[in-house]
HTML snippet that shows the backbone in 3Dmol.js (N, CA, C, O; Angstrom):
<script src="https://3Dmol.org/build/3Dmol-min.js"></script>
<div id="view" style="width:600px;height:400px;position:relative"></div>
<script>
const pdb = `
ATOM      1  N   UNK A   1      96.785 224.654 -18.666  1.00  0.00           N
ATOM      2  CA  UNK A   1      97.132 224.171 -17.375  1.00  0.00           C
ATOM      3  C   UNK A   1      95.890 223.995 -16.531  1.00  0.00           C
ATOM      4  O   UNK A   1      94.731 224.031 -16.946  1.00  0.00           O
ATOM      5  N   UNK A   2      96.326 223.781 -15.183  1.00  0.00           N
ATOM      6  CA  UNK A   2      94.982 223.726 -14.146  1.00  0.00           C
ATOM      7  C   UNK A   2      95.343 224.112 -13.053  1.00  0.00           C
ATOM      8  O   UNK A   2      96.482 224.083 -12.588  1.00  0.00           O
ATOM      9  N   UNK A   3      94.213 224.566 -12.496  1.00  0.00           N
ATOM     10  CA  UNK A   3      94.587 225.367 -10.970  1.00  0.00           C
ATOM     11  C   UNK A   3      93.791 224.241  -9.939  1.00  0.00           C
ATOM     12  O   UNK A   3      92.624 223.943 -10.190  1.00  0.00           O
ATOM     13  N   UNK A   4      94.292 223.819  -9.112  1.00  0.00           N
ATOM     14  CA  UNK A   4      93.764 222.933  -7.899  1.00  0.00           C
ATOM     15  C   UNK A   4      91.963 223.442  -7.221  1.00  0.00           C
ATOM     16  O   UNK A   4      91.764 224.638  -7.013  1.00  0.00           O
ATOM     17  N   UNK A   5      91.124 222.685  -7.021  1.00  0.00           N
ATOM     18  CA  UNK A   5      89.818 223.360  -7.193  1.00  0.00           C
ATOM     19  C   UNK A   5      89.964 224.163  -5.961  1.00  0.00           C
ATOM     20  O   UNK A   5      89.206 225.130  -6.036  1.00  0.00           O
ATOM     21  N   UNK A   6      90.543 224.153  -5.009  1.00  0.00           N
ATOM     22  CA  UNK A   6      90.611 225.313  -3.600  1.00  0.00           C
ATOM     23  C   UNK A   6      91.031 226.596  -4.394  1.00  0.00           C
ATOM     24  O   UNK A   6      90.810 227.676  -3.846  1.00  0.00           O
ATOM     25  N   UNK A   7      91.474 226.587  -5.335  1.00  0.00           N
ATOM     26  CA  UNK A   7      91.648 228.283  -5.491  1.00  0.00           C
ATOM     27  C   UNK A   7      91.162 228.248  -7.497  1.00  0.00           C
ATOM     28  O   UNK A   7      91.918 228.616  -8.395  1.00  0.00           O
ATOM     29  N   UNK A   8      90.110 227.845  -7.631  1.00  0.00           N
ATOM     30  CA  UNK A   8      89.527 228.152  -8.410  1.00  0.00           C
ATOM     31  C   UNK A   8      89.167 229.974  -8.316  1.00  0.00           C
ATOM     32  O   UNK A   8      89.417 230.810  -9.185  1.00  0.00           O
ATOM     33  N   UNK A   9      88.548 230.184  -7.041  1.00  0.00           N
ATOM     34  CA  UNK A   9      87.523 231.389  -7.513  1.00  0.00           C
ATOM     35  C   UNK A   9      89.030 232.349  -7.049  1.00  0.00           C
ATOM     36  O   UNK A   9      88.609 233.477  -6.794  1.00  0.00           O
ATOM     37  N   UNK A  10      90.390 232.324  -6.875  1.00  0.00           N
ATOM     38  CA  UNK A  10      91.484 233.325  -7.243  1.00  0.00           C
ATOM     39  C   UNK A  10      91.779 233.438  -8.677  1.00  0.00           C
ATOM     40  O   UNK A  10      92.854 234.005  -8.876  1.00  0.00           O
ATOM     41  N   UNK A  11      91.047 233.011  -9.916  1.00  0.00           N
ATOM     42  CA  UNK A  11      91.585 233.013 -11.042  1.00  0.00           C
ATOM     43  C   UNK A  11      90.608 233.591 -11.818  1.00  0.00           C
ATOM     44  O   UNK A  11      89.508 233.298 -11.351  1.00  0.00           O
ATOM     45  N   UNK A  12      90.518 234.337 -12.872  1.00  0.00           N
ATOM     46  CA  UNK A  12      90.225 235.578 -13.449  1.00  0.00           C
ATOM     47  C   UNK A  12      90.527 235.737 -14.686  1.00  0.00           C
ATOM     48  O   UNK A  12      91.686 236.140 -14.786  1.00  0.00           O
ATOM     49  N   UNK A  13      89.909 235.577 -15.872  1.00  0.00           N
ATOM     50  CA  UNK A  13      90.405 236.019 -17.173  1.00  0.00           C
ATOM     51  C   UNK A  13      91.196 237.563 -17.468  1.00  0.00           C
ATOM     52  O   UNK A  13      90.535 238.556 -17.164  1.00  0.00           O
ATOM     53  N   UNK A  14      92.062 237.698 -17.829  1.00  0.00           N
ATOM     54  CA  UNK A  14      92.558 238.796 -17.927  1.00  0.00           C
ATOM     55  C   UNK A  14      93.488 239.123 -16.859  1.00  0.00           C
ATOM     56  O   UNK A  14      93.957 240.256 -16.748  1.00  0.00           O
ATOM     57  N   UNK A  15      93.837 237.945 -15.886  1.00  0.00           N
ATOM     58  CA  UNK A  15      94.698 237.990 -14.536  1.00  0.00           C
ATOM     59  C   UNK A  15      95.867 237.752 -15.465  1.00  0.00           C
ATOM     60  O   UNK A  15      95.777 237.153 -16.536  1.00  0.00           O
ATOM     61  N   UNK A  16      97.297 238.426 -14.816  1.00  0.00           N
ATOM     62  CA  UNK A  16      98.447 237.908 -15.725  1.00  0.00           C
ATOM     63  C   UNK A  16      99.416 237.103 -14.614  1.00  0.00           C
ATOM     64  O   UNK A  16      99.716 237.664 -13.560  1.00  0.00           O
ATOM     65  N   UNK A  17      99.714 236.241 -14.812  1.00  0.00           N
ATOM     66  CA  UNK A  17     100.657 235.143 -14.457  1.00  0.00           C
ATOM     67  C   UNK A  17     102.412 235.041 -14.653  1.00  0.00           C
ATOM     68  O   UNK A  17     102.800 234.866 -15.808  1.00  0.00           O
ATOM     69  N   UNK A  18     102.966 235.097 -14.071  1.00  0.00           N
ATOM     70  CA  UNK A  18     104.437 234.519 -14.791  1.00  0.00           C
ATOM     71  C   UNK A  18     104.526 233.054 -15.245  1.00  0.00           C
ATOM     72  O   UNK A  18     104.428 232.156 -14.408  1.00  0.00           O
ATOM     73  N   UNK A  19     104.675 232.839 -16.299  1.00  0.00           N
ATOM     74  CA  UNK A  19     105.155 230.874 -16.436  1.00  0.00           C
ATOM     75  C   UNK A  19     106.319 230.721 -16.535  1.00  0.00           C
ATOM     76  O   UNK A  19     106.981 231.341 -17.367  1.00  0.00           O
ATOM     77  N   UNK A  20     106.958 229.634 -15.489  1.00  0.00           N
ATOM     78  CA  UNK A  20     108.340 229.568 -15.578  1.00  0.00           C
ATOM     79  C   UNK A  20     108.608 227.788 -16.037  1.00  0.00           C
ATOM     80  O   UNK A  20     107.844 226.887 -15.694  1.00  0.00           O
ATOM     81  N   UNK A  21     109.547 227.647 -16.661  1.00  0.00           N
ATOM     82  CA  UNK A  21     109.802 226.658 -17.359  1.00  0.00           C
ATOM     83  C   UNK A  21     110.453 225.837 -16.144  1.00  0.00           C
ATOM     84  O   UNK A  21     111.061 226.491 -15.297  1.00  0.00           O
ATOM     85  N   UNK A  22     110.357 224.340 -15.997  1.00  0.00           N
ATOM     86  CA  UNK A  22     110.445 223.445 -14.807  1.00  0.00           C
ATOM     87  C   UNK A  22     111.908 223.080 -15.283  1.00  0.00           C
ATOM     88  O   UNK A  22     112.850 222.729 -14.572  1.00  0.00           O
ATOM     89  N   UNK A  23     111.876 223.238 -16.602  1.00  0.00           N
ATOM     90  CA  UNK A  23     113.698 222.404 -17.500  1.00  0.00           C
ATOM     91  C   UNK A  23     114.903 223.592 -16.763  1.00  0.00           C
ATOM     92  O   UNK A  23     115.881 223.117 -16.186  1.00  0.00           O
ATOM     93  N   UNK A  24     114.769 224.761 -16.828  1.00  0.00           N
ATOM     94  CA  UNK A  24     115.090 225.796 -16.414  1.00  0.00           C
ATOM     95  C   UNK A  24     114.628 227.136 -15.991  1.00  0.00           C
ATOM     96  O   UNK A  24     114.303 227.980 -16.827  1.00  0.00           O
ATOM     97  N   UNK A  25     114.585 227.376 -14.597  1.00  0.00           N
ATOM     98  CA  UNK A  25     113.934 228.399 -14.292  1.00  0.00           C
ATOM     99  C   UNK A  25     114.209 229.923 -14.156  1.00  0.00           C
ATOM    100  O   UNK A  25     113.809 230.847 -13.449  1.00  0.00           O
ATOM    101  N   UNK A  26     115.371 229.677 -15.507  1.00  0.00           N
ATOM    102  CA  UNK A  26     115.471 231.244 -15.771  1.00  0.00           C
ATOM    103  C   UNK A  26     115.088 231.834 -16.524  1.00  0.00           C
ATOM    104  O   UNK A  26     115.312 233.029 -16.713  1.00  0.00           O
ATOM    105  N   UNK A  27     114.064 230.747 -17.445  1.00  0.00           N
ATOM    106  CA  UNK A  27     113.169 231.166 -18.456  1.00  0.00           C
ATOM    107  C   UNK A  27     111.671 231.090 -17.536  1.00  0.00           C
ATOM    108  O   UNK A  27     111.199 230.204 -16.822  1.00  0.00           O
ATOM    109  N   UNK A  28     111.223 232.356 -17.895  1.00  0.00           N
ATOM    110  CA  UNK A  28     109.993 232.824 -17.721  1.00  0.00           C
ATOM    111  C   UNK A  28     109.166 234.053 -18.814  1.00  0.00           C
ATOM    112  O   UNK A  28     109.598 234.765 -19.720  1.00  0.00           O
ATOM    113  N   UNK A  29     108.435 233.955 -18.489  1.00  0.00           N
ATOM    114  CA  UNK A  29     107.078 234.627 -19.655  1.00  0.00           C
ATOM    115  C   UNK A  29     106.062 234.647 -18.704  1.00  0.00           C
ATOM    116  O   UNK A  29     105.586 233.805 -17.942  1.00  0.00           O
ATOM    117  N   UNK A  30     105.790 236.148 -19.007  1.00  0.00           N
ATOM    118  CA  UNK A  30     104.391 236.878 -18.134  1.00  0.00           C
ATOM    119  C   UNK A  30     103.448 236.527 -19.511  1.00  0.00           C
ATOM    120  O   UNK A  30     103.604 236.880 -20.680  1.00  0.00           O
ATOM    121  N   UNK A  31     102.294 235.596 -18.806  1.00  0.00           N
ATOM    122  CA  UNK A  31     101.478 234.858 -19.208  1.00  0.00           C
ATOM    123  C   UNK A  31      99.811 235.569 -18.920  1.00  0.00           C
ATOM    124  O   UNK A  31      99.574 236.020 -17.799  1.00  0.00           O
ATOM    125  N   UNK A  32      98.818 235.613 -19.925  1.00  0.00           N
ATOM    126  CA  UNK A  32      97.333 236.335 -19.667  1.00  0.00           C
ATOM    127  C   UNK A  32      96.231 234.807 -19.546  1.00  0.00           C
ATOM    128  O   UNK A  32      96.211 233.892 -20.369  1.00  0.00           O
ATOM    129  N   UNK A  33      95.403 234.909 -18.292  1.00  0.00           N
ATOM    130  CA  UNK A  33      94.175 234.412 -18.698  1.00  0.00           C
ATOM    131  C   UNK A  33      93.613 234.862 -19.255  1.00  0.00           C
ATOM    132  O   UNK A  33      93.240 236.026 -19.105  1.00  0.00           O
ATOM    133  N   UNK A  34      93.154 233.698 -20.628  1.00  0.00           N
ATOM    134  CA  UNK A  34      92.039 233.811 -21.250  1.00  0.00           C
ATOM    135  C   UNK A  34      91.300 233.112 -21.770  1.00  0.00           C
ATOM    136  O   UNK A  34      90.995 233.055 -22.961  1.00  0.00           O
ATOM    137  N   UNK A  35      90.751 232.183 -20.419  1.00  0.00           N
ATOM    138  CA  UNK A  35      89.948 231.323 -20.879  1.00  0.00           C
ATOM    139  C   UNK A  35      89.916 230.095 -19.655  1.00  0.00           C
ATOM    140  O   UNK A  35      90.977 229.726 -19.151  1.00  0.00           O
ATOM    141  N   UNK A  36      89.198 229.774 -19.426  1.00  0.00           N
ATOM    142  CA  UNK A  36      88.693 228.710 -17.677  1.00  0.00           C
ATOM    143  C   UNK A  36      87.380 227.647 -18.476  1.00  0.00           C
ATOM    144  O   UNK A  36      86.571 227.605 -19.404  1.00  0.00           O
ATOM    145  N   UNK A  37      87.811 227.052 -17.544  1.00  0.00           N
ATOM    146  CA  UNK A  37      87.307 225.966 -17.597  1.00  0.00           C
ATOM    147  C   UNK A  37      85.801 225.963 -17.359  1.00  0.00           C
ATOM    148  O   UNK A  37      85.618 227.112 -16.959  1.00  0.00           O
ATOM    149  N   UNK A  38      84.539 225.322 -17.366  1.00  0.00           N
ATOM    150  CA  UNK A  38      82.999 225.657 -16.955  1.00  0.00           C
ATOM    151  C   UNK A  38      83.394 224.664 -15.714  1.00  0.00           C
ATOM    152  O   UNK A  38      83.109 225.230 -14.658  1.00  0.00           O
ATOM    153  N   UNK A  39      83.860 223.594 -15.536  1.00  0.00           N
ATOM    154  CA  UNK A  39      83.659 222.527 -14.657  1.00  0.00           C
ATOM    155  C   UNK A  39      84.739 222.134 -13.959  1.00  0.00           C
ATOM    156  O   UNK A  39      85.730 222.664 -14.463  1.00  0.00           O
ATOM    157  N   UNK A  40      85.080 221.322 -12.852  1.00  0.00           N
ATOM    158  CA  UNK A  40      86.154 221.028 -11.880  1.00  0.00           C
ATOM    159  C   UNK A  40      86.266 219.274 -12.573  1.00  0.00           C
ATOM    160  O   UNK A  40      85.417 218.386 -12.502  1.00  0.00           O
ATOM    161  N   UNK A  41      87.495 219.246 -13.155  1.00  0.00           N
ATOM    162  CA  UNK A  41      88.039 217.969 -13.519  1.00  0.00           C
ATOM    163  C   UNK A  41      88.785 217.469 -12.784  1.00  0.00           C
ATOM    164  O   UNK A  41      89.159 218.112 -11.803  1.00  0.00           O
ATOM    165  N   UNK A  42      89.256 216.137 -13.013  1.00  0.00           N
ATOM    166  CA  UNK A  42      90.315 215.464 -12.696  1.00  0.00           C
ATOM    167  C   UNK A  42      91.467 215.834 -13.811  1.00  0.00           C
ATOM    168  O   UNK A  42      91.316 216.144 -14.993  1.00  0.00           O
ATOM    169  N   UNK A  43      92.650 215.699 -13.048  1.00  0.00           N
ATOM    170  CA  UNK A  43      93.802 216.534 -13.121  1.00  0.00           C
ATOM    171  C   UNK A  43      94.561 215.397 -13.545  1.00  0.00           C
ATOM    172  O   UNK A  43      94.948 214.480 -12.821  1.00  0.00           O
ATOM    173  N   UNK A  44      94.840 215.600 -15.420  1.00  0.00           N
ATOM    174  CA  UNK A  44      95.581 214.858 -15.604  1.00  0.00           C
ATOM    175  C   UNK A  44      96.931 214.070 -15.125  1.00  0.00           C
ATOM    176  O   UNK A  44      97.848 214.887 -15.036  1.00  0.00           O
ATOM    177  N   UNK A  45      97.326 212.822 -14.808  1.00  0.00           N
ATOM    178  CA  UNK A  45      98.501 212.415 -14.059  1.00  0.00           C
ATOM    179  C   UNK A  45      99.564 212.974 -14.239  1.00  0.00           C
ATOM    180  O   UNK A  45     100.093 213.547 -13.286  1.00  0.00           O
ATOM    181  N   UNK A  46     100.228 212.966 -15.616  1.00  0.00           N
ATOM    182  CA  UNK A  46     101.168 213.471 -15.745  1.00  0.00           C
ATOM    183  C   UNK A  46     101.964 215.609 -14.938  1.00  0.00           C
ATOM    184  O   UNK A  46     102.947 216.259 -14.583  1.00  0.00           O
ATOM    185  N   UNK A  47     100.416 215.601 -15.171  1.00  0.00           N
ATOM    186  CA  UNK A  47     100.595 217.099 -14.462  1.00  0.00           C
ATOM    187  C   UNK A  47     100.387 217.465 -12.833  1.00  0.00           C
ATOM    188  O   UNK A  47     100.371 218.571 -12.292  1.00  0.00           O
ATOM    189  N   UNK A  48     100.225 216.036 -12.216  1.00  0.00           N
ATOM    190  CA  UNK A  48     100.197 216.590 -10.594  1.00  0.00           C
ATOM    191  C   UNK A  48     101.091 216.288 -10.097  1.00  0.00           C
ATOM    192  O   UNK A  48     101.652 215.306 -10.583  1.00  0.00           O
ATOM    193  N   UNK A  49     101.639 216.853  -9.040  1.00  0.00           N
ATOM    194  CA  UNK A  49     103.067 216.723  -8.727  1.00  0.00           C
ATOM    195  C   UNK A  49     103.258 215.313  -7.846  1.00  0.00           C
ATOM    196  O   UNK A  49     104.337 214.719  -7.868  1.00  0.00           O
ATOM    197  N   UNK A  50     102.295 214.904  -7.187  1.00  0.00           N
ATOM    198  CA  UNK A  50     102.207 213.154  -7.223  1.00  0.00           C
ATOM    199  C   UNK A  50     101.302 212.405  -7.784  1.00  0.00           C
ATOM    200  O   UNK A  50     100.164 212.207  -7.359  1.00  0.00           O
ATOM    201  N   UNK A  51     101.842 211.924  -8.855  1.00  0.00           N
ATOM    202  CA  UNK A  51     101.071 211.289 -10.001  1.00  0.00           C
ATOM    203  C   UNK A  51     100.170 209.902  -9.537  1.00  0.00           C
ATOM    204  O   UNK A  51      99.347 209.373 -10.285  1.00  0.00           O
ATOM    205  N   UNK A  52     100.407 209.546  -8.515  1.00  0.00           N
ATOM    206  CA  UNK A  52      99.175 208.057  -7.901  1.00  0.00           C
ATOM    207  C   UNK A  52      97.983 209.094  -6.711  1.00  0.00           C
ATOM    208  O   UNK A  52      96.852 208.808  -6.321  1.00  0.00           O
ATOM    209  N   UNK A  53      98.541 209.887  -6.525  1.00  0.00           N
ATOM    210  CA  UNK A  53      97.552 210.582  -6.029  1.00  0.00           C
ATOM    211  C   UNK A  53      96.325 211.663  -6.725  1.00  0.00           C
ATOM    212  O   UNK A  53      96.654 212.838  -6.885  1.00  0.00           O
ATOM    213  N   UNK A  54      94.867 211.202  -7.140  1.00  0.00           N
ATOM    214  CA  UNK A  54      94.468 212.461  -7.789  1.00  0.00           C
ATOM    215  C   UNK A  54      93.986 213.528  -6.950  1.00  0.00           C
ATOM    216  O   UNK A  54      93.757 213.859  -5.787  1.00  0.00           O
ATOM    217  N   UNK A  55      93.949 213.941  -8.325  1.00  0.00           N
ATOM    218  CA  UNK A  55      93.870 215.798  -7.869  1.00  0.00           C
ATOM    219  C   UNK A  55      92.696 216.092  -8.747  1.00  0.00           C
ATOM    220  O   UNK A  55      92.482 215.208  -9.576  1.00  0.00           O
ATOM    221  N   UNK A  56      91.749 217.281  -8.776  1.00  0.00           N
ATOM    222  CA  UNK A  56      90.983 217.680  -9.317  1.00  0.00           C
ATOM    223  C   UNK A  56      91.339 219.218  -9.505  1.00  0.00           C
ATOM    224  O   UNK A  56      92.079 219.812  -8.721  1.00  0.00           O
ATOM    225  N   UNK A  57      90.732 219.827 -10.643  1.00  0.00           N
ATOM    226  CA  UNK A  57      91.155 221.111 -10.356  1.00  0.00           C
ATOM    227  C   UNK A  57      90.408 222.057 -11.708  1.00  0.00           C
ATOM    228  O   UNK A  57      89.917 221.143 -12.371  1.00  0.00           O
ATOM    229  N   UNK A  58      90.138 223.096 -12.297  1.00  0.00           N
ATOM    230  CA  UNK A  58      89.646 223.656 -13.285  1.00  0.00           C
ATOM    231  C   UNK A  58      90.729 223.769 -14.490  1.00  0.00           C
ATOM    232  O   UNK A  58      91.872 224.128 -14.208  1.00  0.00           O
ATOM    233  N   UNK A  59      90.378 223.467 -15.828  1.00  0.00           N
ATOM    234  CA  UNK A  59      91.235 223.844 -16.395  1.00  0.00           C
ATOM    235  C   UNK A  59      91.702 225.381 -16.945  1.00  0.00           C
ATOM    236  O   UNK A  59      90.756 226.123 -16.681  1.00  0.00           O
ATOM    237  N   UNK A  60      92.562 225.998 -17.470  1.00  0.00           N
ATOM    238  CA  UNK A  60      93.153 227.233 -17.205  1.00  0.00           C
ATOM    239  C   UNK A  60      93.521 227.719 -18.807  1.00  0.00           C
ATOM    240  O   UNK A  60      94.330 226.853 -19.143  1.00  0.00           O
ATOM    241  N   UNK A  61      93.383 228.503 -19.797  1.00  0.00           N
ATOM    242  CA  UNK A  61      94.011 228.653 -20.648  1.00  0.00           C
ATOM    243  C   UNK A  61      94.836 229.622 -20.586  1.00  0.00           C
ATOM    244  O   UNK A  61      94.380 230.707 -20.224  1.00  0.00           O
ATOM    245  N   UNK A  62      96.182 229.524 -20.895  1.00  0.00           N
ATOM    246  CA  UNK A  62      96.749 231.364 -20.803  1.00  0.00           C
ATOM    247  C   UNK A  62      97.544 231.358 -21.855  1.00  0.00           C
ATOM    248  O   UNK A  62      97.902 230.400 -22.540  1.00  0.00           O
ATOM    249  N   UNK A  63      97.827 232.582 -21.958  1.00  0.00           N
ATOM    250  CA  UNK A  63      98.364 233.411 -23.519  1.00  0.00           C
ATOM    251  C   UNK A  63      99.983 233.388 -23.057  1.00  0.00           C
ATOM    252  O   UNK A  63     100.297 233.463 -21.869  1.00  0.00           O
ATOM    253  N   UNK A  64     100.788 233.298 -23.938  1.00  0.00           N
ATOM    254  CA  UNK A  64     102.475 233.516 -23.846  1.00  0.00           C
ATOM    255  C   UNK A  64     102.862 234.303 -25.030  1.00  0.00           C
ATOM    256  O   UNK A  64     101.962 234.316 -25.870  1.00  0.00           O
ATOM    257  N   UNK A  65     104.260 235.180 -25.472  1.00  0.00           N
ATOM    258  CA  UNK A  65     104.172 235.435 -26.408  1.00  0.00           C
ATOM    259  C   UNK A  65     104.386 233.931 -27.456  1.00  0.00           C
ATOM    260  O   UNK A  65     104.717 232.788 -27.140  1.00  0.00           O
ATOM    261  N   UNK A  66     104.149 234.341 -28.355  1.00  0.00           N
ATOM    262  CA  UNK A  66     104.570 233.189 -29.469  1.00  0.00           C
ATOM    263  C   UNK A  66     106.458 233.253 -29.555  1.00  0.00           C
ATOM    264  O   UNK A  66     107.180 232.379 -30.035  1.00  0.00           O
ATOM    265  N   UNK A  67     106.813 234.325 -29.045  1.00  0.00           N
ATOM    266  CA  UNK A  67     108.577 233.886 -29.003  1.00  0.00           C
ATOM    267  C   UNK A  67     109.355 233.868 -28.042  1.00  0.00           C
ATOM    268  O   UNK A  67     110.319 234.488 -27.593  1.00  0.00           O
ATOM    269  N   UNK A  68     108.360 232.532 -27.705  1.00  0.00           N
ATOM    270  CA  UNK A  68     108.911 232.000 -26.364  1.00  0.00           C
ATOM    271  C   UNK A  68     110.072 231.217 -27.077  1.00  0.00           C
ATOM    272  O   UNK A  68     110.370 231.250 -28.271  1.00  0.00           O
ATOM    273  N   UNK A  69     110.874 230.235 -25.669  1.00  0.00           N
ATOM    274  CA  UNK A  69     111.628 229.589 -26.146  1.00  0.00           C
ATOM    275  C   UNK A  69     111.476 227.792 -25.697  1.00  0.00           C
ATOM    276  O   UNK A  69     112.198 226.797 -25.768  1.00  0.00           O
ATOM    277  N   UNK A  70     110.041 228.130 -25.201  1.00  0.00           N
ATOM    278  CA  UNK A  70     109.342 226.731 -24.274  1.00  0.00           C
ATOM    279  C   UNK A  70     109.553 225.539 -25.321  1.00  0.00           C
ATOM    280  O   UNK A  70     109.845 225.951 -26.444  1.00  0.00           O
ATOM    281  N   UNK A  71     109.488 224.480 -25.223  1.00  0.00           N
ATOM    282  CA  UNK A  71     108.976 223.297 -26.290  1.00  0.00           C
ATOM    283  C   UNK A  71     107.558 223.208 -26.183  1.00  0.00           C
ATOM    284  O   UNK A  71     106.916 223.771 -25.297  1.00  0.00           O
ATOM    285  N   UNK A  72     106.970 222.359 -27.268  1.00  0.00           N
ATOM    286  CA  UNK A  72     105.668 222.007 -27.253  1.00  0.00           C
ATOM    287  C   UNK A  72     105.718 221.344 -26.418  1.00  0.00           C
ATOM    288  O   UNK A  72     106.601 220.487 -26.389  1.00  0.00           O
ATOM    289  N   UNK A  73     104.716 221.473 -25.312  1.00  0.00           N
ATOM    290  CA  UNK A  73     103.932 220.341 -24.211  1.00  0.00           C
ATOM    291  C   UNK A  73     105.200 220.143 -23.257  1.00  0.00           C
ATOM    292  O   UNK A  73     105.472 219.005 -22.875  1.00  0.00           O
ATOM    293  N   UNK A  74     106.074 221.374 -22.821  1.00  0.00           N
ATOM    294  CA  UNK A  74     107.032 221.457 -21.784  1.00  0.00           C
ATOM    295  C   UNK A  74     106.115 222.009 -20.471  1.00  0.00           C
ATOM    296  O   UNK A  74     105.434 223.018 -20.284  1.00  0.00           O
ATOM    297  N   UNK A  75     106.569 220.409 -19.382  1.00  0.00           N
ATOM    298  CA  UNK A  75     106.087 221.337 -18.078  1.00  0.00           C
ATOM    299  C   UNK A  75     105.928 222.475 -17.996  1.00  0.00           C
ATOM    300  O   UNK A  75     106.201 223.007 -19.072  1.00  0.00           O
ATOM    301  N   UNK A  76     105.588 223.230 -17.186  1.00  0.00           N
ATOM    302  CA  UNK A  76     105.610 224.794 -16.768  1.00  0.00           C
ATOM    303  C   UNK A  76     104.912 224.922 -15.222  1.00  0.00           C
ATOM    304  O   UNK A  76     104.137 224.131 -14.684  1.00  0.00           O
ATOM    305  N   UNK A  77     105.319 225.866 -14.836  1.00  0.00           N
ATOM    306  CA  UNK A  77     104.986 226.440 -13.646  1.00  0.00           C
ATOM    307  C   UNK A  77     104.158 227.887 -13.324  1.00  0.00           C
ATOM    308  O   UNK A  77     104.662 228.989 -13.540  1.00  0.00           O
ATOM    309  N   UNK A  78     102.719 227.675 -12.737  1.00  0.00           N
ATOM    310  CA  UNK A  78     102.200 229.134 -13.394  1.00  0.00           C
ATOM    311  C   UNK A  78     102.351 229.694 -11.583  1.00  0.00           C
ATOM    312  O   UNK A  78     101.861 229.126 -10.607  1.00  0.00           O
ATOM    313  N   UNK A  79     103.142 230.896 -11.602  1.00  0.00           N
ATOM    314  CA  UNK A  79     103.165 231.546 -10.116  1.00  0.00           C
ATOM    315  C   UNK A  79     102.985 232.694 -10.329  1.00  0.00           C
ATOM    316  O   UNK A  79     102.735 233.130 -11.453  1.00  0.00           O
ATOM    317  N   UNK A  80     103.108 233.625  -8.953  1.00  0.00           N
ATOM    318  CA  UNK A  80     103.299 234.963  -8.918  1.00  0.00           C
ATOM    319  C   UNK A  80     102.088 235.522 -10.140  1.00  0.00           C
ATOM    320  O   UNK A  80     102.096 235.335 -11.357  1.00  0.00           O
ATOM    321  N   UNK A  81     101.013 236.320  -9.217  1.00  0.00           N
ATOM    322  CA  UNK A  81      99.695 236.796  -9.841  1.00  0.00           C
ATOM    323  C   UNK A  81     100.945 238.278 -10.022  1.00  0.00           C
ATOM    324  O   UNK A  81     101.748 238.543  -9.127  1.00  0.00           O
ATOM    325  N   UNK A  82     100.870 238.928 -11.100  1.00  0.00           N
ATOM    326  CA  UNK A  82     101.356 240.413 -11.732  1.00  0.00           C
ATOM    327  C   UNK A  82     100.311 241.290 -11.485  1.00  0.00           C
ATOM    328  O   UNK A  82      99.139 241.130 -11.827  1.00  0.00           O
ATOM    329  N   UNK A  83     100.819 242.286 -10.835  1.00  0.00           N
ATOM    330  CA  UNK A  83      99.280 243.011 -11.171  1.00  0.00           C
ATOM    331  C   UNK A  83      99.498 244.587 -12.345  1.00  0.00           C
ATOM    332  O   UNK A  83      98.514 245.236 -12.695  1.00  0.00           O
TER     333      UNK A  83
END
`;
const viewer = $3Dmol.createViewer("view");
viewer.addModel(pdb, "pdb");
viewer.setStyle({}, {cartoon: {color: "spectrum"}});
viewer.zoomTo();
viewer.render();
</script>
């Protein structure tokens, strides 16, 4: 995923996340950073919430279990920092 570049420096490897699924949001999975981006990109279209407008932002890697019930390459929603 990607975090918008204004709150780049709130994100943290080893920070845990909830990801909630956009198809239904009663599926969720507490999600781990592990792994950021070096540089501030442009934010693929499909993933900003107005797609003619860009956005820039860092990219984000995070961990889920593997038995999730997500699809491959299903929206998601990363909120709520866990502590």
């Amino acid at each position: 995923g990607y975090v918008h570049e204004d709150l780049t420096l709130e994100v943290e490897i080893g920070q845990v996340y909830t990801i909630y699924s956009l198809k239904d949001e009663n599926i969720s999975y507490p999600g781990t950073v592990i792994g950021l981006g070096s540089r501030i990109v442009e934010i693929p279209s499909r993933l900003r919430k107005i797609e003619t407008i860009k956005a820039y932002g860092r990219e984000v890697l995070i961990e889920i279990s593997k038995e999730n019930t997500l699809l491959q390459n299903e929206k998601v929603s990363i909120t709520q920092k866990l502590d």
